[in-house]
Structure formats: C-alpha cells, structure tokens
C-alpha positions in Angstrom: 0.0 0.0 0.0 1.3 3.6 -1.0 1.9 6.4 1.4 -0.9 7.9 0.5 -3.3 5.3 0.7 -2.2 4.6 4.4 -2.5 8.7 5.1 -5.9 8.3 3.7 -7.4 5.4 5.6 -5.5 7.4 8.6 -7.3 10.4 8.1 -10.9 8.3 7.8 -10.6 6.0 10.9 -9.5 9.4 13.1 -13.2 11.1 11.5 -15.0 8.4 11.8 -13.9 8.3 15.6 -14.2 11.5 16.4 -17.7 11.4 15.3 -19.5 8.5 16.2 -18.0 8.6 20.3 -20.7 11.6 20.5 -23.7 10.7 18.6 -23.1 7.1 20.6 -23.5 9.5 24.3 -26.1 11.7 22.7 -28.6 8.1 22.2 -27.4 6.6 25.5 -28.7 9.6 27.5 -31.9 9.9 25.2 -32.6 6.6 26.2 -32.0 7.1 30.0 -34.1 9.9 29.8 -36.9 8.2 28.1 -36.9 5.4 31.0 -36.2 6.9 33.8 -37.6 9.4 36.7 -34.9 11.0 39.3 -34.9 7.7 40.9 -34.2 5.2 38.1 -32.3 3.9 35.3 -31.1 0.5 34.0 -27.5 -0.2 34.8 -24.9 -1.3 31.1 -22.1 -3.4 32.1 -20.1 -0.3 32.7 -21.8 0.8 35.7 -21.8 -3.1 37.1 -18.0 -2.8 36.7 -17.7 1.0 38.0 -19.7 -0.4 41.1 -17.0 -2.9 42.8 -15.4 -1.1 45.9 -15.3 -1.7 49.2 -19.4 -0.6 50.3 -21.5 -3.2 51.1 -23.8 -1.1 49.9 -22.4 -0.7 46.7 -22.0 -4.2 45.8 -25.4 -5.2 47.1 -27.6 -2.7 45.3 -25.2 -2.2 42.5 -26.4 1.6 42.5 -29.2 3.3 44.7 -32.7 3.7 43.1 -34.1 5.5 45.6 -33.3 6.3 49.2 -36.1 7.4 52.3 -36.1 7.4 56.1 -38.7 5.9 58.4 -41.5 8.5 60.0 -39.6 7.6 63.9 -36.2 8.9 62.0 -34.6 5.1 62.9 -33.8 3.8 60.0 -32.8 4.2 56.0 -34.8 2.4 53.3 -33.1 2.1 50.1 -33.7 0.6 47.1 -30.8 -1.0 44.4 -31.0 -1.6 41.0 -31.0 -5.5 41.1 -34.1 -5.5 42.7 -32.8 -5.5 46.5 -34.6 -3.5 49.2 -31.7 -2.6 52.4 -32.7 -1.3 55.9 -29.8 0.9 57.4 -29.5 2.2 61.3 -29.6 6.3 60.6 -28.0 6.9 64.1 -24.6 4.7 63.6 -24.6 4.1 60.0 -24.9 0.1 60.5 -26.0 -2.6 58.2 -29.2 -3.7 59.8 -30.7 -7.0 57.2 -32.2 -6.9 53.2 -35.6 -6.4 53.7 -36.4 -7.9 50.0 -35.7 -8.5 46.8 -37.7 -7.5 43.5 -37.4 -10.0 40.6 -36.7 -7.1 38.7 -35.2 -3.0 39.2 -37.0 -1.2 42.1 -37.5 2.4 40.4 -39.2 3.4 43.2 -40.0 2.9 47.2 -42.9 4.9 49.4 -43.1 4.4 53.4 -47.1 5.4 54.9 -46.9 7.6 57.4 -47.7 5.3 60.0 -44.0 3.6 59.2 -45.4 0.0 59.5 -45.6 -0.9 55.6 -43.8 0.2 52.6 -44.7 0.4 48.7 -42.5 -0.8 46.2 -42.7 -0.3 42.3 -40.5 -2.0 39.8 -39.4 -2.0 36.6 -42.1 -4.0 35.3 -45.2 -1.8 36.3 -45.8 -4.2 39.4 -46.1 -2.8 43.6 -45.9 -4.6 46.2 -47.3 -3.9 49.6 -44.7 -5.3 52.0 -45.4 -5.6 56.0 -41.9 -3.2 56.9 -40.8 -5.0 60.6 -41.4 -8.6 58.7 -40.7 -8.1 55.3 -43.8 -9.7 54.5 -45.9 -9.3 51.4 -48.8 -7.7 52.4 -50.2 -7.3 48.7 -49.9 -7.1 44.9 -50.8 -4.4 43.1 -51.5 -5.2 39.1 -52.5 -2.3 37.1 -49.4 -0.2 35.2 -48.3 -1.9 32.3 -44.9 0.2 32.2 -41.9 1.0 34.2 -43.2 2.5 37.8 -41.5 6.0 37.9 -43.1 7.2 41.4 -44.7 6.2 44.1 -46.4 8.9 47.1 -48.7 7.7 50.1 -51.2 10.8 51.8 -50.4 12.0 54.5 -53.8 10.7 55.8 -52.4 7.2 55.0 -55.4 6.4 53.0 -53.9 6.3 49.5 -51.6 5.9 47.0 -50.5 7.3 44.0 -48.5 5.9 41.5 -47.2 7.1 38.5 -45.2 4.9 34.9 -43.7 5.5 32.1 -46.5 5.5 29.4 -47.9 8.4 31.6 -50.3 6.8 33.6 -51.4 7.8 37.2 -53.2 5.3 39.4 -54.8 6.5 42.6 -55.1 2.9 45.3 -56.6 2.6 48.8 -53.4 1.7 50.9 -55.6 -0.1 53.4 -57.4 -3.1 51.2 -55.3 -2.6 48.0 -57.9 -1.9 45.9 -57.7 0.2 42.5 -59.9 3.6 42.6 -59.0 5.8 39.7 -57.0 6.2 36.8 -55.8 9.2 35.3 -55.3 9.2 32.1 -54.6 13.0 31.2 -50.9 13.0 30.0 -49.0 12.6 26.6 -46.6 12.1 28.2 -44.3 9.9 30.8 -44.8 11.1 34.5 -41.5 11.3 36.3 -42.5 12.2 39.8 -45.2 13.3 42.0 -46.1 15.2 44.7 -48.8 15.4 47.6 -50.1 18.6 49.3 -50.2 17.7 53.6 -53.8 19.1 53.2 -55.1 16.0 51.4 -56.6 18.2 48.8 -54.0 18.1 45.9 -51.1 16.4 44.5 -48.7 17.3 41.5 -47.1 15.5 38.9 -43.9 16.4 36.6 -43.5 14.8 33.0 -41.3 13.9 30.2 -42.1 17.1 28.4 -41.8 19.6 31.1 -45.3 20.2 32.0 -46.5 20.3 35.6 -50.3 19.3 36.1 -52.1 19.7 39.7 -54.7 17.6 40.4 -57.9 17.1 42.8 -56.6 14.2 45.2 -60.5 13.3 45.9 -62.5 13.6 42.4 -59.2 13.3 39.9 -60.2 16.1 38.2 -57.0 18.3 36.4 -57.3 21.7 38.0 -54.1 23.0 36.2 -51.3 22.9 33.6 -48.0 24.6 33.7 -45.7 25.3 31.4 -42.3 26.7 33.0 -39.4 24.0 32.0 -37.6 23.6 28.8 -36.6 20.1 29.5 -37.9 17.1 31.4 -38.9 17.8 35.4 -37.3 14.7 37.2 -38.6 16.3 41.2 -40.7 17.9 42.0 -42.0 18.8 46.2 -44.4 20.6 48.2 -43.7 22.3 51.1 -45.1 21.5 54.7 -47.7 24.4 55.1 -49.2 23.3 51.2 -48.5 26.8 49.5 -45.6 26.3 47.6 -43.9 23.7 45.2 -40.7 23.1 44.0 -39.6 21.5 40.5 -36.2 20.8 39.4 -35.4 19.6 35.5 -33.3 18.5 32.8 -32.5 22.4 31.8 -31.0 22.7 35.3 -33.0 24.8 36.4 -34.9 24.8 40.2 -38.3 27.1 39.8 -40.6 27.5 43.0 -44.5 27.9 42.0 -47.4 28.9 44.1 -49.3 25.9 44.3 -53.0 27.8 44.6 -52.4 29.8 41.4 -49.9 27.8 39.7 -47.7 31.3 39.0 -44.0 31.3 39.6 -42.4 32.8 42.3 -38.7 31.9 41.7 -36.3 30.8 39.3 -33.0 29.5 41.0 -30.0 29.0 38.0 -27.4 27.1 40.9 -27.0 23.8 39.2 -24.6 23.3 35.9 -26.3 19.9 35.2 -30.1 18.1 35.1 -31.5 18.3 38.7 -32.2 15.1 39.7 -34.7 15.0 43.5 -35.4 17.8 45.7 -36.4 17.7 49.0 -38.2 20.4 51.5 -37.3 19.8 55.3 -40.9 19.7 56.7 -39.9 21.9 59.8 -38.7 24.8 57.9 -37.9 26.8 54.9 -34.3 25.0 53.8 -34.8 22.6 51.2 -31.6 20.3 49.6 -31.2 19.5 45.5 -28.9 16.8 43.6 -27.7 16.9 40.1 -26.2 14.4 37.6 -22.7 15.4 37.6 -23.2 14.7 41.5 -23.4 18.1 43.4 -25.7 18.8 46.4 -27.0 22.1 46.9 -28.7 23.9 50.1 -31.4 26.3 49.4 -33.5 28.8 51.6 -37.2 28.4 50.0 -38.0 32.3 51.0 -35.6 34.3 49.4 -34.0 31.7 47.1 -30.5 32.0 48.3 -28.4 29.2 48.1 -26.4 28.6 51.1 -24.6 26.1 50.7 -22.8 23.2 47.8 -21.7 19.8 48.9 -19.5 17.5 46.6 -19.3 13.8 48.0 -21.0 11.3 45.7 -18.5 10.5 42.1 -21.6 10.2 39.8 -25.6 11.4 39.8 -27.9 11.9 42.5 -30.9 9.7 42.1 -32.7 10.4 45.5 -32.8 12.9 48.6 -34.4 12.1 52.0 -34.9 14.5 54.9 -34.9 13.8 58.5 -36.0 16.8 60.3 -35.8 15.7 64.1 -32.1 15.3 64.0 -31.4 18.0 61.4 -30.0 15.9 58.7 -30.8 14.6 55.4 -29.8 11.2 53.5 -28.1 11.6 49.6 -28.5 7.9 47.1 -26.4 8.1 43.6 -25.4 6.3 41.3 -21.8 5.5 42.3 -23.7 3.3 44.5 -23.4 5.5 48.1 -25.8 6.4 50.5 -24.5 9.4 52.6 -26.0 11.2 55.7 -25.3 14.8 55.9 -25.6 17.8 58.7 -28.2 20.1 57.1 -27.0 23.3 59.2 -23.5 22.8 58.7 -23.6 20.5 55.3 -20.8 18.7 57.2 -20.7 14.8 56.0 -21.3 12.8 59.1 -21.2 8.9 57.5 -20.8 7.1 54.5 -23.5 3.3 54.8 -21.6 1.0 54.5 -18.2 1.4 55.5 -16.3 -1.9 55.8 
C-alpha cells in the first residue's frame, strides 16, 4: 500500500472516531431519559463494573434507586438496582438486614406515614405492599403496564398514588389494595409526584416539562403549567401546602405557588439536570442533587443558596430528609448512600463502610 493510501485510511478512521463517540453519548442519554424518573435507570455493564469497591452497599444494590427514612427517623430504606430493598441504622450508619428483593429494578419505594408498611414499584409496572418489621408481602398491586416512575402515600395514610412510564397515574386505597381511579390526562411519561399535607392536591412532573395539579378526591385536572424547557425529574411541596418546587433536565430549580400555579422563583445554581429535591418539613431549607453529582442547600423564602456539597462521584438519584435530628440522606449512582448535617452540610457517615 502507497503512502498515501495509508495517510488516507488514517485520516478516515481518526473522522470516523471523532464522530461516532458523541452521537453514541447523545442516544445513550436519550434513552436514559426516556426510561427513567430521578430515581431510576437501567444499569450497562459499565456501571456493574464501576460499582466494585469496598461498600457493602455498593456491591449489594449495584447503584441506589431510591433512598427514604422511616417516619420515627430510625432507620434508612433504600432501594438498588438488582431488585434488593436494604434497611440501614440512621443513628450509627450500621448494616441492619435486606428487607427484600424485586425480581426485577426497584424504580421506586414509598413508606405510609404510620411507618409499618412500605410500597414498592419495579421496573415491570408491578407494587408490592410489604409488612416493613417482617418483610412480609402484604399485597400485589397489578394495574401499570410500564416501568413504575413514582410512588407517594397521603399523609392521611389512606392512599396511593403511582405514577409509569407511558404516563399513567393510578390513585389505590393503601388499606385493602384496591384500585380507585386512573388518570389518564398526560401525553406524556410522568416522572415524579407530589402530595399537598392538606389532602386536597397532589402534582405530577412529566417527560415534556409540564406540571399538572390535580384534585386528590375527584381526579379532576385543575391546572397545567408550562415553566421548564426540559424534562422535570422532582418535583416537592412544602409542609404548610403553599408552595412547590420542580427541578429539571434544563437545570433549572423554579418555585410555584401551588393555589395559582404562578411562579415565584427561578433559581440558575445547578450546571447539570436536577435530579430529586427535598423540602425539610420543619422549615424553609430545602436540599437538590444533580447528575454530575453536586448537592446544593437552598432557603425556600428568598432563594439563596447557602450552601454546595461535593461527595458522591456520579448522579444523584434520591434525597431524604430527616427533620428531628437536622440531617438529610443523599442515594447516587456511584452506589453511596451518605448522611449529611443540614445546618452545617458537614458529611457525618458514609453506609456501608467496611
């Protein structure tokens, strides 16, 4: 072969290269997008391999799915990618037993406020109703078709609301399991959900960045909002039922007045997709995560952000608050659950230490 011929066929394989590594990213992260809420996302062979280190935690969930803490402030749910449900000791950080395991990716986990069951959606559009001190399966619930994306229980412990990728939202009694209502108002997939502590409403964020606020007791759509330019992946209400926050894809936090539906605030502090939010219930301080991994302190009032917290080495997929002791519980994907000091945003443990 000539000289040229070889600077030629050089030149082609360094084009073709430089091209197809980014249209290859760009279809992998269309994808996630597509099949997953803040909380969820199938794991490729590189994150199985990215995973081994030495956290129990990381090698038995593969990567966190979602992450919540009991209503006494005791203990740490969280749920793993390969199906496995963990219980955690918030006080000392210790291993306490699996409480379950899905056949298939938990994308989502809900305790009732009474702390004595816990819902559990997977990956094939089936919840569970486990008995939380046994691990016990209470019931089946058989009725999405998709990918769970959310799961809420009132704070009246009467219901639950579920949410799935094709954009369905199923409303069940928590008590005898039964189905009540489907809503079927979306064209697109719901990502996350919301309840008002009144009982009165609950929100739900979607694929195409529209919020909709819905009567908890007829089903009814009260409202549509338009506000995000990307997917919202969380979405909150605060404690006294007046406000809402939503954090999306365009990395952008907004604050809305839930009565109205009008904006209030548009915070620009994240670089990346926001991933979950969370409102402490006693006050105005609420805590975001993004995808490159960054944890951000905000003050709900004025909108100032107070402080940024690097500590997980890939996304934030959930954020937990536990307002007696004044701390709050971070799940990624590198597989981590950490438990921060929400004054000082001082990291006090790492689950799962060996």
């Amino acid at each position: 072969m000539s000289q040229i011929s070889i600077a030629v066929s050089l030149a082609l394989f360094v084009l073709v290269s430089s091209t197809v590594t980014p249209i290859r990213s760009q279809v992998f992260r269309k994808a996630s997008q597509q099949e997953t809420s803040a909380t969820a996302r199938k794991p490729d062979s590189t994150d199985q391999l990215s995973r081994v280190k030495t956290y129990r935690l990381a090698t038995a969930l593969n990567w966190v799915t979602d992450v919540t803490i009991t209503p006494n402030g005791k203990r740490i749910v969280a749920s793993g990618s390969n199906g496995l449900v963990q219980v955690w000791d918030l006080s000392s950080g210790d291993f306490k037993r699996d409480l379950l395991r899905e056949s298939s990716s938990v994308r989502a986990i809900a305790i009732n406020p009474d702390g004595d069951r816990i819902v559990v959606g997977n990956a094939n559009g089936q919840m569970k109703i486990w008995d939380l001190s046994s691990g016990k399966l209470k019931r089946t619930l058989s009725g999405h078709s998709t990918a769970i994306t959310d799961i809420k229980v009132t704070d009246d412990d009467r219901k639950i609301i579920s949410s799935s990728v094709d954009g369905e939202i199923k409303i069940w009694d928590l008590s005898s399991g039964k189905f009540k209502r489907s809503l079927n108002e979306q064209d697109s997939a719901v990502i996350a959900i919301a309840t008002d502590p009144r009982n009165t409403k609950f929100v739900t964020s979607s694929d195409n960045g529209q919020i909709k606020i819905w009567d908890l007791s007829s089903g009814k759509l009260k409202r549509t909002i338009n506000g995000h330019s990307a997917p919202i992946r969380t979405i909150d209400v605060n404690p006294d039922g007046d406000r809402f926050v939503s954090g999306s894809d365009d990395g952008q936090i907004k604050i809305w007045d839930l009565s109205s539906g009008k904006l209030k605030r548009t915070l620009n502090g994240h670089s990346s997709p926001v991933q979950s939010i969370a409102i402490n219930p006693e006050d105005d301080r609420f805590v975001s995560g993004s995808r490159d991994g960054q944890i951000k302190i905000w003050d709900l009032s004025s909108g100032k952000l107070k402080r940024t917290l690097n500590g997980h080495s890939s996304e934030i997929t959930s954020i937990a608050m536990d307002p007696d002791n004044d701390l709050f519980v971070s799940g990624s994907r590198d597989g981590q659950i950490l438990v921060w000091d929400l004054s000082s945003g001082k990291l006090k443990r790492t689950l799962g230490d060996l």
